[in-house]
N, CA, C and O of each residue as an XYZ file, in Angstrom:
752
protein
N     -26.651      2.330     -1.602
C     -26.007      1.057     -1.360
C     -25.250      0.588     -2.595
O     -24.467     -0.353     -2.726
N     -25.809      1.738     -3.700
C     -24.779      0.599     -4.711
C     -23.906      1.172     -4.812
O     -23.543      0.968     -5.971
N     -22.756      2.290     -4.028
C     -21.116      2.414     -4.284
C     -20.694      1.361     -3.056
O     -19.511      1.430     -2.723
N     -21.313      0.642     -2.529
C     -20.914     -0.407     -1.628
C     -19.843     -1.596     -2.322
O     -20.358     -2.409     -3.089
N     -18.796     -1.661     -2.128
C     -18.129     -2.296     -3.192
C     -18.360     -3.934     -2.697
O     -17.970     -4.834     -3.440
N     -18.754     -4.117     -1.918
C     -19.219     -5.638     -1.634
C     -20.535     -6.081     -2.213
O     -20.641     -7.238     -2.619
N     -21.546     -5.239     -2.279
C     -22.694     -5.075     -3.333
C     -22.627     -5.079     -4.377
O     -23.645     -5.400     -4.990
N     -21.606     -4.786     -5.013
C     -20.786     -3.939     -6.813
C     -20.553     -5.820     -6.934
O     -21.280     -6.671     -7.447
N     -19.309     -5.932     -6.265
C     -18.898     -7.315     -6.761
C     -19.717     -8.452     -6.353
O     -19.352     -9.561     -6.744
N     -21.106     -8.331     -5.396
C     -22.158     -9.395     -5.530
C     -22.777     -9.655     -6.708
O     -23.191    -10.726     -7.152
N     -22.795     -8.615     -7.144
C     -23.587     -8.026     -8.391
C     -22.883     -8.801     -9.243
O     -23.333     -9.930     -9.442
N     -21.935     -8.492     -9.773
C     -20.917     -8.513    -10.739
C     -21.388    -10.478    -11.034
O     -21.949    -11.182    -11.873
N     -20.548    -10.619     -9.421
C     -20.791    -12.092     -9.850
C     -22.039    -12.850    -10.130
O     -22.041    -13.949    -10.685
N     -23.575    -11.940     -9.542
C     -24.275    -12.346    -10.144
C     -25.058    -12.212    -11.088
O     -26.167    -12.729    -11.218
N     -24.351    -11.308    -11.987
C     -25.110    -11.396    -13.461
C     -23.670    -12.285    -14.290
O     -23.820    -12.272    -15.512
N     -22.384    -13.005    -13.837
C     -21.797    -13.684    -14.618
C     -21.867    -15.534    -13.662
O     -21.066    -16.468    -13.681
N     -22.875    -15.398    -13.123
C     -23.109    -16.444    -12.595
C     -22.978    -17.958    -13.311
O     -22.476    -19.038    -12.998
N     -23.568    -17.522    -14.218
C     -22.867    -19.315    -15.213
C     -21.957    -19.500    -15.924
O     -21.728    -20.326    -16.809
N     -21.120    -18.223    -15.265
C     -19.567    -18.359    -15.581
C     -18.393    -18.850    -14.725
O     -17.984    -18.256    -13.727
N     -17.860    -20.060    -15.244
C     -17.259    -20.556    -13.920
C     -16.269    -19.714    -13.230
O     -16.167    -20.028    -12.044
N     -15.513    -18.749    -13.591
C     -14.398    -17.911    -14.003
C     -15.512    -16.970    -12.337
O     -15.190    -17.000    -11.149
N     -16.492    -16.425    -12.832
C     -17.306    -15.496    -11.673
C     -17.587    -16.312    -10.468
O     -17.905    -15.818     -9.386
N     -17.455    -17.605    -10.703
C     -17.809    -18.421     -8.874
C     -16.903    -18.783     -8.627
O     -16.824    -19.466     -7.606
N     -15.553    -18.491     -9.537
C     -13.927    -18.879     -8.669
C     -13.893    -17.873     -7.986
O     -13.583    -17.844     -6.795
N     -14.357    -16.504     -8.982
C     -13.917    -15.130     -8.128
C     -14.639    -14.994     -7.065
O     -14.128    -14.432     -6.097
N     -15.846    -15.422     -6.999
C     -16.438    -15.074     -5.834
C     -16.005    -15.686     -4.209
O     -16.101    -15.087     -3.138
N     -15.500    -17.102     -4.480
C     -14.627    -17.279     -3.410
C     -13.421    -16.895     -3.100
O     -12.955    -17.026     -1.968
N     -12.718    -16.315     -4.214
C     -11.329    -15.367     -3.986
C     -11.172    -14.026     -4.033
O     -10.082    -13.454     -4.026
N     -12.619    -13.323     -4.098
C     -12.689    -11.888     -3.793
C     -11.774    -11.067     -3.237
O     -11.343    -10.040     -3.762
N     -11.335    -11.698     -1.705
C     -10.472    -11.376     -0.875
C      -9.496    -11.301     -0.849
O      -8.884    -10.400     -0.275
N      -8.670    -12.865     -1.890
C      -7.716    -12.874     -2.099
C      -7.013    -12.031     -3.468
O      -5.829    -11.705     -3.391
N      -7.523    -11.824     -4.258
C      -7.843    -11.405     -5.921
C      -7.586     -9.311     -5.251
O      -6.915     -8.424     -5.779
N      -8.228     -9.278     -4.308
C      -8.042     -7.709     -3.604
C      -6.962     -7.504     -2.967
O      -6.724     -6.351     -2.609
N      -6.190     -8.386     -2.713
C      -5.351     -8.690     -1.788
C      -4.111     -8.426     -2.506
O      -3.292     -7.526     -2.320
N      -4.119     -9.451     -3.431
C      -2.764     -9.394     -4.406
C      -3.043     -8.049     -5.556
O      -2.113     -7.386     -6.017
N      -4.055     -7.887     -5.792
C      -3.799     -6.540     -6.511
C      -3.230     -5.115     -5.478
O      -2.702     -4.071     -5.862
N      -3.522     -5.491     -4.290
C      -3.301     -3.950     -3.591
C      -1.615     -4.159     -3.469
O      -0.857     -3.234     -3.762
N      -1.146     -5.407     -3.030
C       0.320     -5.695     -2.854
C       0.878     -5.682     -4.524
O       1.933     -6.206     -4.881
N       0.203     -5.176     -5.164
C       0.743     -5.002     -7.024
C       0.991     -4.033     -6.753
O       2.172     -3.789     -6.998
N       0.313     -3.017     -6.208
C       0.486     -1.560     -6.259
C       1.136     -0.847     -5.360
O       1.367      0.361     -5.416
N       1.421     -1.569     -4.556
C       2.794     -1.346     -3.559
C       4.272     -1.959     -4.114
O       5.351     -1.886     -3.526
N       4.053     -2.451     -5.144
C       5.441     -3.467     -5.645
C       5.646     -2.403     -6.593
O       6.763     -1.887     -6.630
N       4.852     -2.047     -7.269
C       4.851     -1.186     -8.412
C       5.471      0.386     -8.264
O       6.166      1.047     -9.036
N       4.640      0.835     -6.286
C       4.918      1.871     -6.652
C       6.159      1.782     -5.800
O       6.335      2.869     -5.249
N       7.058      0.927     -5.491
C       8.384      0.762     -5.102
C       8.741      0.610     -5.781
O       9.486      1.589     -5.769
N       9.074     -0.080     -7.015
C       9.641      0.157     -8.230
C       9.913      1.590     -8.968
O      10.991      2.055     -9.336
N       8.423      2.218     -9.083
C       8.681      3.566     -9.456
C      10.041      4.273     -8.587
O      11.073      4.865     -8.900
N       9.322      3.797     -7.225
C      10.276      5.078     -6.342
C      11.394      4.715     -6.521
O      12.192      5.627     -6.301
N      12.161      3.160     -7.032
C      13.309      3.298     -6.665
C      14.108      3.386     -8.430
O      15.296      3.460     -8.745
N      13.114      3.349     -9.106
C      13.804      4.805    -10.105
C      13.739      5.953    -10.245
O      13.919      6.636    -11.253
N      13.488      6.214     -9.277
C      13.376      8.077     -8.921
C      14.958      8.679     -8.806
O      15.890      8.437     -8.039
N      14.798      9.484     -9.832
C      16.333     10.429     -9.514
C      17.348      9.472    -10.096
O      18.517      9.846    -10.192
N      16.983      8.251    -10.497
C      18.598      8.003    -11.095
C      19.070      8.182    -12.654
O      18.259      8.293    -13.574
N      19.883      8.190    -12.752
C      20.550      8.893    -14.389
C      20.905      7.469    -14.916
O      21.289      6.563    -14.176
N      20.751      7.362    -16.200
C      19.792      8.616    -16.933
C      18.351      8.202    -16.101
O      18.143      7.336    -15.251
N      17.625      9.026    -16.616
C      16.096      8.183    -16.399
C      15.215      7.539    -17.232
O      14.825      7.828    -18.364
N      14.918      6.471    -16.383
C      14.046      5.585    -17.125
C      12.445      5.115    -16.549
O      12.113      5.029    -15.367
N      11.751      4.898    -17.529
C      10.729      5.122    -17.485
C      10.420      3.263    -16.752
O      11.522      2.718    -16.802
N       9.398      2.292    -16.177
C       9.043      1.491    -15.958
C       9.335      0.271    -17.405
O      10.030     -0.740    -17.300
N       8.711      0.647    -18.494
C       8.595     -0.402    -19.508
C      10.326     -0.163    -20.222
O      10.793     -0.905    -21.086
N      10.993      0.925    -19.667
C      12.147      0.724    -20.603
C      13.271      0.176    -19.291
O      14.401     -0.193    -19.610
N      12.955      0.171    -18.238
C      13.276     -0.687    -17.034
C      13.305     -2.233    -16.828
O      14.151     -2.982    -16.339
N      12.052     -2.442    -17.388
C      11.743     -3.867    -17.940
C      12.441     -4.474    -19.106
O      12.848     -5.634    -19.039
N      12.592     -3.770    -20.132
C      12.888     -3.916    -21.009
C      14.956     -4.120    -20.664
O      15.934     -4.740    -21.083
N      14.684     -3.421    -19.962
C      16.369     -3.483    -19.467
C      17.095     -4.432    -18.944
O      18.286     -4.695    -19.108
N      15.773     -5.248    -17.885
C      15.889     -6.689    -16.955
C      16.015     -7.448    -18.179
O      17.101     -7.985    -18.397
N      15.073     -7.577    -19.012
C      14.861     -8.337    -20.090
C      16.165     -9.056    -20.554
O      16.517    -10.223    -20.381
N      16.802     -7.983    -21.218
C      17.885     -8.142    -21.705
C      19.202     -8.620    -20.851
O      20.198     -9.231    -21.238
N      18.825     -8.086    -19.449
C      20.039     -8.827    -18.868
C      20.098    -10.013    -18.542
O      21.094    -10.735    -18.514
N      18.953    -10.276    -18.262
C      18.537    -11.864    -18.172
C      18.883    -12.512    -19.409
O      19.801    -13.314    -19.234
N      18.518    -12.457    -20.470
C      18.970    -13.275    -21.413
C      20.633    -12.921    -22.307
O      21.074    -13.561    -23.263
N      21.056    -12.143    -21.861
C      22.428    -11.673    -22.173
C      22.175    -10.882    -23.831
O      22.516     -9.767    -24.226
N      21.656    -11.670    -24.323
C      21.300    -10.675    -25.404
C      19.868    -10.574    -26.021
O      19.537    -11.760    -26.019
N      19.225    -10.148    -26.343
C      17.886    -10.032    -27.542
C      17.965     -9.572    -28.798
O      18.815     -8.802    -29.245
N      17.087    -10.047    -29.340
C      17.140     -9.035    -30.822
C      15.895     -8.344    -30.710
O      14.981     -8.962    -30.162
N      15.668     -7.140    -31.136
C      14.162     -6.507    -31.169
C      13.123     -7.218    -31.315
O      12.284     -6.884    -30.478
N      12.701     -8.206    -32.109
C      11.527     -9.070    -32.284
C      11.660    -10.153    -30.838
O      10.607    -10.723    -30.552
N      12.548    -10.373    -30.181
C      12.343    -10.925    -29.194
C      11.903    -10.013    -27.632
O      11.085    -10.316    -26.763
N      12.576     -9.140    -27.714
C      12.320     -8.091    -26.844
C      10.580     -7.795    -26.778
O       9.806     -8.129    -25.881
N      10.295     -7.081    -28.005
C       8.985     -7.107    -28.161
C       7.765     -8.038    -27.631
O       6.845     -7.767    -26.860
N       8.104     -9.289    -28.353
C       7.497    -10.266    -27.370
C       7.221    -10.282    -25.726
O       6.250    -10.271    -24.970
N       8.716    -10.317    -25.636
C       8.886    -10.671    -24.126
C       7.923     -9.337    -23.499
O       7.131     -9.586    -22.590
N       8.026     -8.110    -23.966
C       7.011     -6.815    -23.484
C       5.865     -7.185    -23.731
O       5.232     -7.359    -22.689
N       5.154     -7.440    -24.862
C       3.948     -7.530    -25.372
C       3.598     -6.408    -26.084
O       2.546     -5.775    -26.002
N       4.774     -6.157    -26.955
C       4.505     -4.727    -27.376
C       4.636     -5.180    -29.183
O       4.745     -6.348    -29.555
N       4.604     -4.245    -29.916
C       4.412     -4.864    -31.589
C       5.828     -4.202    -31.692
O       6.081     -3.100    -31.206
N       6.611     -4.879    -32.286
C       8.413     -4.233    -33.089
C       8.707     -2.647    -32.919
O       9.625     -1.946    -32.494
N       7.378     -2.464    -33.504
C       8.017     -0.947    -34.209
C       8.041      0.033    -32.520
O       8.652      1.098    -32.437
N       7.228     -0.613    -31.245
C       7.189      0.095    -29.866
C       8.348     -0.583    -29.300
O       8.729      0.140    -28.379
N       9.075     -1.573    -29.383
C      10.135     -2.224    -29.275
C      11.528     -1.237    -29.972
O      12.447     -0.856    -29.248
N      11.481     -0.991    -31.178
C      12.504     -0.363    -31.369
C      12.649      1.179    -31.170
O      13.539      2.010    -30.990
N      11.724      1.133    -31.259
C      11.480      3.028    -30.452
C      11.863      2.917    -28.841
O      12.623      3.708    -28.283
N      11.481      2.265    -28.462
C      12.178      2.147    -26.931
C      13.804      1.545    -26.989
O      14.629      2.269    -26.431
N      14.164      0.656    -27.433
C      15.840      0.960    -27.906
C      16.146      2.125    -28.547
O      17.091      2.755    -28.072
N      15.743      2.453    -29.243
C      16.454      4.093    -29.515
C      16.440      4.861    -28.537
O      17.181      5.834    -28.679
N      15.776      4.799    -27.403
C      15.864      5.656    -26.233
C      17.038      5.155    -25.753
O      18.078      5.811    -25.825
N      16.973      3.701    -25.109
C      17.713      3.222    -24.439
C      19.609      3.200    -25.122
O      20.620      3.297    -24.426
N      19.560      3.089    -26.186
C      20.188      3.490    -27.037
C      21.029      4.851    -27.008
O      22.260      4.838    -27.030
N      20.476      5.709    -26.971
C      20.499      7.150    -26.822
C      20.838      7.511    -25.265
O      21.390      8.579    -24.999
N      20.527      6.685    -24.370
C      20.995      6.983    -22.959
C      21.959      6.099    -22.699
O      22.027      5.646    -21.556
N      22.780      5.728    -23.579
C      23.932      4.745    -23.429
C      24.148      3.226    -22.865
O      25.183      2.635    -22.559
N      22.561      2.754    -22.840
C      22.204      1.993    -21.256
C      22.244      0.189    -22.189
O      22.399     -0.966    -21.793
N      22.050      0.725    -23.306
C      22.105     -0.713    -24.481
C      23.005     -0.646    -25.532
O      23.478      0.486    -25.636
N      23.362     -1.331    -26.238
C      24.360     -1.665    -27.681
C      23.482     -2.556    -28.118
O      23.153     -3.669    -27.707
N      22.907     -1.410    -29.680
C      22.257     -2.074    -30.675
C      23.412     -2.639    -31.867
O      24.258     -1.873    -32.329
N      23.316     -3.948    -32.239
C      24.319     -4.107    -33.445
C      23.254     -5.012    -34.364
O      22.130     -5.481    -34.186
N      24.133     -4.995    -35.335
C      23.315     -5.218    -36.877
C      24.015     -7.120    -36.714
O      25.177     -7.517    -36.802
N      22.959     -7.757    -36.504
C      23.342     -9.355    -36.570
C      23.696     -9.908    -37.789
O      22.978     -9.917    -38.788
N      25.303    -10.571    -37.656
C      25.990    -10.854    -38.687
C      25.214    -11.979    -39.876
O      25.267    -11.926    -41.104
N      24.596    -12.843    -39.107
C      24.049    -14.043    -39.862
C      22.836    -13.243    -40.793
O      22.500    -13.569    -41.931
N      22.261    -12.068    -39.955
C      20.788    -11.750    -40.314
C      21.126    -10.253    -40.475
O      21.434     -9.626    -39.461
N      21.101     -9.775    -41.399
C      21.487     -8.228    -41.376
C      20.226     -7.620    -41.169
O      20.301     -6.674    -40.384
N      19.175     -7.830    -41.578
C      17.693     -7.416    -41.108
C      17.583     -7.348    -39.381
O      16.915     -6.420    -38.927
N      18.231     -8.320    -38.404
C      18.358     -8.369    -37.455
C      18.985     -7.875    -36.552
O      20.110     -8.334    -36.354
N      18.524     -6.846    -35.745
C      18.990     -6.108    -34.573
C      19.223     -6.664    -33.286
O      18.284     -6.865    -32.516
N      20.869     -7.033    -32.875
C      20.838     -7.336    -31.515
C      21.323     -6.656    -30.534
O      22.343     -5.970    -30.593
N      20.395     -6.859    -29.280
C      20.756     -6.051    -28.117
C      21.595     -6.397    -27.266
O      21.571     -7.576    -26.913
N      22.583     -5.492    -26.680
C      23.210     -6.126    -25.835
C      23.123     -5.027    -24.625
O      23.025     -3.822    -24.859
N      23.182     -5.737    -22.926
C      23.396     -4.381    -22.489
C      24.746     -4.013    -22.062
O      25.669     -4.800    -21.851
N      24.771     -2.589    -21.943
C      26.051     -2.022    -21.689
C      26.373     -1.538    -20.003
O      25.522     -1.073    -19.244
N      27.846     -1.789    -19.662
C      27.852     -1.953    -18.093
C      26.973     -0.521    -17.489
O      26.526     -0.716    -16.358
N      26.729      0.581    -17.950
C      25.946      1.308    -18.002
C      24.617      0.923    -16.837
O      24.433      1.060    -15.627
N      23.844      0.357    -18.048
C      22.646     -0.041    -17.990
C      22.508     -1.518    -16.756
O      21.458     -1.813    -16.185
N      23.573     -2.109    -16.617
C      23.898     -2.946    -15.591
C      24.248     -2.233    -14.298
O      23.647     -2.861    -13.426
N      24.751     -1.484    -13.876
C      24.823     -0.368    -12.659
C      23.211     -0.231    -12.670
O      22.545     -0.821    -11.819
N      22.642      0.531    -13.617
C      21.709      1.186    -13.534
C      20.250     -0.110    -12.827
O      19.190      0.215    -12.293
N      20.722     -1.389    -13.082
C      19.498     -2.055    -12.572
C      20.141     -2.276    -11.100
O      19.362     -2.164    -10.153
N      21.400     -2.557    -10.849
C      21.859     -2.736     -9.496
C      21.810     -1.671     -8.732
O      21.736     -2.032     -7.557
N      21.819     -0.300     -8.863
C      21.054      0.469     -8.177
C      19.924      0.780     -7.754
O      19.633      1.345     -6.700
N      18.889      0.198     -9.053
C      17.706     -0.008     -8.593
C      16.795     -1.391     -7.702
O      15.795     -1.350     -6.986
N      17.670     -2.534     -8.141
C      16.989     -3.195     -7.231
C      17.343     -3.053     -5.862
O      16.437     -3.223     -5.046
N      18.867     -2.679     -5.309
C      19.568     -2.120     -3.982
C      17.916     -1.183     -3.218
O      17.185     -1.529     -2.289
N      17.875     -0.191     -3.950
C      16.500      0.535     -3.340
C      15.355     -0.619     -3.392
O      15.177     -1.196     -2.319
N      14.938     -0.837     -3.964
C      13.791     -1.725     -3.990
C      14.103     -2.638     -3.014
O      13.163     -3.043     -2.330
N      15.609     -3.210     -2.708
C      15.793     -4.257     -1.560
C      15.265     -3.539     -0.106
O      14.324     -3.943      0.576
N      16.035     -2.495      0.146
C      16.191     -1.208      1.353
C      14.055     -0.995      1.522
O      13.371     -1.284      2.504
N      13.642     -0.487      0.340
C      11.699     -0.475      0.896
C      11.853     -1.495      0.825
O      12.595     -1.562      1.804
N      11.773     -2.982      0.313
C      10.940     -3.904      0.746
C      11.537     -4.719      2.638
O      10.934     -5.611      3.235
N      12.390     -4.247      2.948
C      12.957     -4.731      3.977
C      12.366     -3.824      5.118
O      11.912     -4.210      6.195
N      12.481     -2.387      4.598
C      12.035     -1.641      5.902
C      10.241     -2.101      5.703
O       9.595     -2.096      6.751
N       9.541     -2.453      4.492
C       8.348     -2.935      5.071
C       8.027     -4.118      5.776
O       7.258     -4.183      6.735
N       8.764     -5.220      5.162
C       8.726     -6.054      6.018
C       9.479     -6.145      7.216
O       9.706     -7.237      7.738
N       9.765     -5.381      7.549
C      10.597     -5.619      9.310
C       9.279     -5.127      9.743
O       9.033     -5.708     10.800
N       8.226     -4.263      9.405
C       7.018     -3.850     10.726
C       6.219     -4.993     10.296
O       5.032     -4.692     10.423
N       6.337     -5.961      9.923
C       5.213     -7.423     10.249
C       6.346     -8.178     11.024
O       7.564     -8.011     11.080
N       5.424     -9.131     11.637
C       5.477    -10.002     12.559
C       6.278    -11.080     12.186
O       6.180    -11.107     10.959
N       7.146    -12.143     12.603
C       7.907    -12.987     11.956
C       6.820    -13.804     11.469
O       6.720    -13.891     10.245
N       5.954    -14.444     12.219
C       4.837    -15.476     11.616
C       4.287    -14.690     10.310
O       4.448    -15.310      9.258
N       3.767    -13.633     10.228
C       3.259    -13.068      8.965
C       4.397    -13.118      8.169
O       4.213    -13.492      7.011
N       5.832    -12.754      8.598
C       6.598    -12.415      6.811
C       7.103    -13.984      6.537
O       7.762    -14.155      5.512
N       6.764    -15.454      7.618
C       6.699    -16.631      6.987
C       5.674    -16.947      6.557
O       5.535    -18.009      5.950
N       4.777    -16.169      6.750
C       3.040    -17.198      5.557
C       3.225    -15.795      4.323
O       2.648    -16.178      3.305
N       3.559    -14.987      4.193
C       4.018    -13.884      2.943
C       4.697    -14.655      2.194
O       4.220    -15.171      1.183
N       6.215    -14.877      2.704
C       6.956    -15.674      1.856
C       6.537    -17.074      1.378
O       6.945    -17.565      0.325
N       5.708    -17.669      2.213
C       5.040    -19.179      1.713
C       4.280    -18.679      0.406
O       4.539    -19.072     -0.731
N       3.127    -17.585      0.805
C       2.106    -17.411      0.030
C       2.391    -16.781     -1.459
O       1.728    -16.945     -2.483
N       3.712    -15.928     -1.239
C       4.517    -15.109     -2.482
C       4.879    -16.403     -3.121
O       4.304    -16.493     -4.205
N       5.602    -17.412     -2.858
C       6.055    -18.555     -3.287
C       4.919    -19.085     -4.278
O       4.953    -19.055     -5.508
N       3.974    -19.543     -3.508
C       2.988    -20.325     -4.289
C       2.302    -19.576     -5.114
O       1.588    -20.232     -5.872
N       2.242    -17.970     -5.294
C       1.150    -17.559     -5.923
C       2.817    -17.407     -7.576
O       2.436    -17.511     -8.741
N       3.876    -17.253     -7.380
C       5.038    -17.291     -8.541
C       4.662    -18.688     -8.922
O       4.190    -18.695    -10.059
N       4.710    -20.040     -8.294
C       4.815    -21.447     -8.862
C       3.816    -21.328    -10.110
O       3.833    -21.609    -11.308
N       2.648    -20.575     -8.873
C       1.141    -20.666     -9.961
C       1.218    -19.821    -11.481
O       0.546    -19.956    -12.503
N       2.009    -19.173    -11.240
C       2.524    -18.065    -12.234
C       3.366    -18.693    -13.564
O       3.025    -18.523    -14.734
N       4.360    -19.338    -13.179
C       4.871    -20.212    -13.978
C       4.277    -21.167    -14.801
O       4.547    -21.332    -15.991
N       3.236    -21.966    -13.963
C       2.573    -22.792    -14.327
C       1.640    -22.635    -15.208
O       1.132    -23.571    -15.826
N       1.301    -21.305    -15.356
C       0.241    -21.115    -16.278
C       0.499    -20.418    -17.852
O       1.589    -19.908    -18.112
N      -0.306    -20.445    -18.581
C      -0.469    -20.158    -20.033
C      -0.181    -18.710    -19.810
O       0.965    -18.324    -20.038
N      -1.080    -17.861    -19.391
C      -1.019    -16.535    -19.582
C       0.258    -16.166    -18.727
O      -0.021    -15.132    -18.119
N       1.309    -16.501    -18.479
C       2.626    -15.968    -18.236
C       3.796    -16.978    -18.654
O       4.721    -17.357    -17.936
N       3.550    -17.307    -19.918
C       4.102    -18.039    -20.815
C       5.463    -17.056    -20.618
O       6.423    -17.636    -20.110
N       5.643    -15.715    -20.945
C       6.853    -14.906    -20.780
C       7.655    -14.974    -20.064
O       8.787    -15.395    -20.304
N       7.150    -14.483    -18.785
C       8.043    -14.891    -17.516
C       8.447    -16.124    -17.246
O       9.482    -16.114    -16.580
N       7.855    -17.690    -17.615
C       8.117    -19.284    -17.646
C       9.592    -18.586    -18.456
O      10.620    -18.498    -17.784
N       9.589    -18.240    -19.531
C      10.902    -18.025    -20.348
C      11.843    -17.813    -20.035
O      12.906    -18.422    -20.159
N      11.413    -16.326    -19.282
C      12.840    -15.511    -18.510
C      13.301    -15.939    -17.273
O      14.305    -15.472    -16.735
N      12.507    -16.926    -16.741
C      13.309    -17.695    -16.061
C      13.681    -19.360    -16.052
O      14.296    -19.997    -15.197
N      13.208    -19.714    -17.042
C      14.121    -20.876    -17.398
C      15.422    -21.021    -18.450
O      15.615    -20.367    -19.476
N      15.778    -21.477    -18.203
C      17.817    -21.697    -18.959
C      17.308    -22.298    -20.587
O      16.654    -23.329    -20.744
N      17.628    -21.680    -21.348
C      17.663    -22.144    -23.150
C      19.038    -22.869    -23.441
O      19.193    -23.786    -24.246
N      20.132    -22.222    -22.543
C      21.326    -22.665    -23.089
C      22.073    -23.039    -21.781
O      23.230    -22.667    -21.588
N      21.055    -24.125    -20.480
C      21.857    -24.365    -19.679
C      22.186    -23.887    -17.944
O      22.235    -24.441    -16.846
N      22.397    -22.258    -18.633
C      22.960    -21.457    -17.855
C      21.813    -20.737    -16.792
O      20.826    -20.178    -17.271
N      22.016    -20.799    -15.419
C      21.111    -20.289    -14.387
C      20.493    -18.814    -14.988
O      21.224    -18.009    -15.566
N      19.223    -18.614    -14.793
C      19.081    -17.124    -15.204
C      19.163    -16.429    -14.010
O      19.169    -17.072    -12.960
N      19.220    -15.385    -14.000
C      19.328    -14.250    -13.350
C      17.623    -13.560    -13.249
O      16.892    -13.341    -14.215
N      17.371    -13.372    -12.104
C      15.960    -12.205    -11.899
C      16.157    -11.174    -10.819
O      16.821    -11.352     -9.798
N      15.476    -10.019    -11.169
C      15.338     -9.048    -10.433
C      14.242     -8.576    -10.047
O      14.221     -7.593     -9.306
């Protein structure tokens, strides 16, 4: 009985029982399983719909790619951040990106220590091809649900992003999509 995974996570929650964090989870078990399995369907549509395109890119240098288009430019120490990665995995991934023509690194005039990114129409094709696929699976999945289900999806996708925003631990994403200088951002 104990690879019973409803037993596993009784368990779980009850040896963290005077943790408030373990009696939220225990009433959102369902939901908490729910949104991780639809992670891994988002994810692995993402993969697929960089499959085969030139150059190739890997997921975090994909991200790293949105990144930058969203904010029109970065400098490496901002990039980094926005990944959660330390500089020196930041600029090793521009030298790729770099190297596959997909970014323009330049030496910032004010800050010569400072590297800014820009992307190149390249690397702009290269995300509009990929979200085009990612549009094409997520459409052919949602056409086999029901209209009432893909309106409580879209309600429920809605509120679980608000909640997303709203919180501390996605301080990043609050960023990349709010305006610094005004201007609507862009997401993919």
């Amino acid at each position: 009985m104990a690879d019973d995974p409803t037993t596993l996570t009784e368990s779980i929650v009850a040896e963290l029982a005077d943790d408030e964090t373990a009696s939220m989870l225990a009433g959102q078990a369902d939901v908490v399983d729910a949104v991780l399995a639809a992670n891994r369907v988002f994810v692995a549509v993402a993969a697929g719909a960089l499959a085969n395109l030139e150059p190739e890119v890997t997921l975090p240098q994909f991200r790293a790619l949105v990144l930058i288009d969203i904010h029109g430019s970065m400098t490496v120490a901002e990039l980094a951040e926005a990944l959660g990665v330390v500089p020196s995995t930041a600029t090793r991934m521009c030298d790729r990106l770099v190297a596959k023509a997909l970014v323009d690194r330049t030496v910032d005039s004010a800050n010569r220590r400072q590297m800014t990114l820009t992307l190149r129409a390249e690397g702009r094709a290269l995300i509009a091809q990929s979200t085009r696929r990612r549009k094409r699976e997520i459409n052919r999945l949602i056409k086999s649900i029901s209209p009432e289900a893909q309106a409580d999806l879209a309600t429920s996708l809605g509120a679980l992003v608000q909640a997303a925003h709203g919180s501390d631990r996605t301080r990043a994403s609050r960023r990349l999509h709010s305006s610094t200088d005004g201007k609507e951002q862009r997401t993919r």
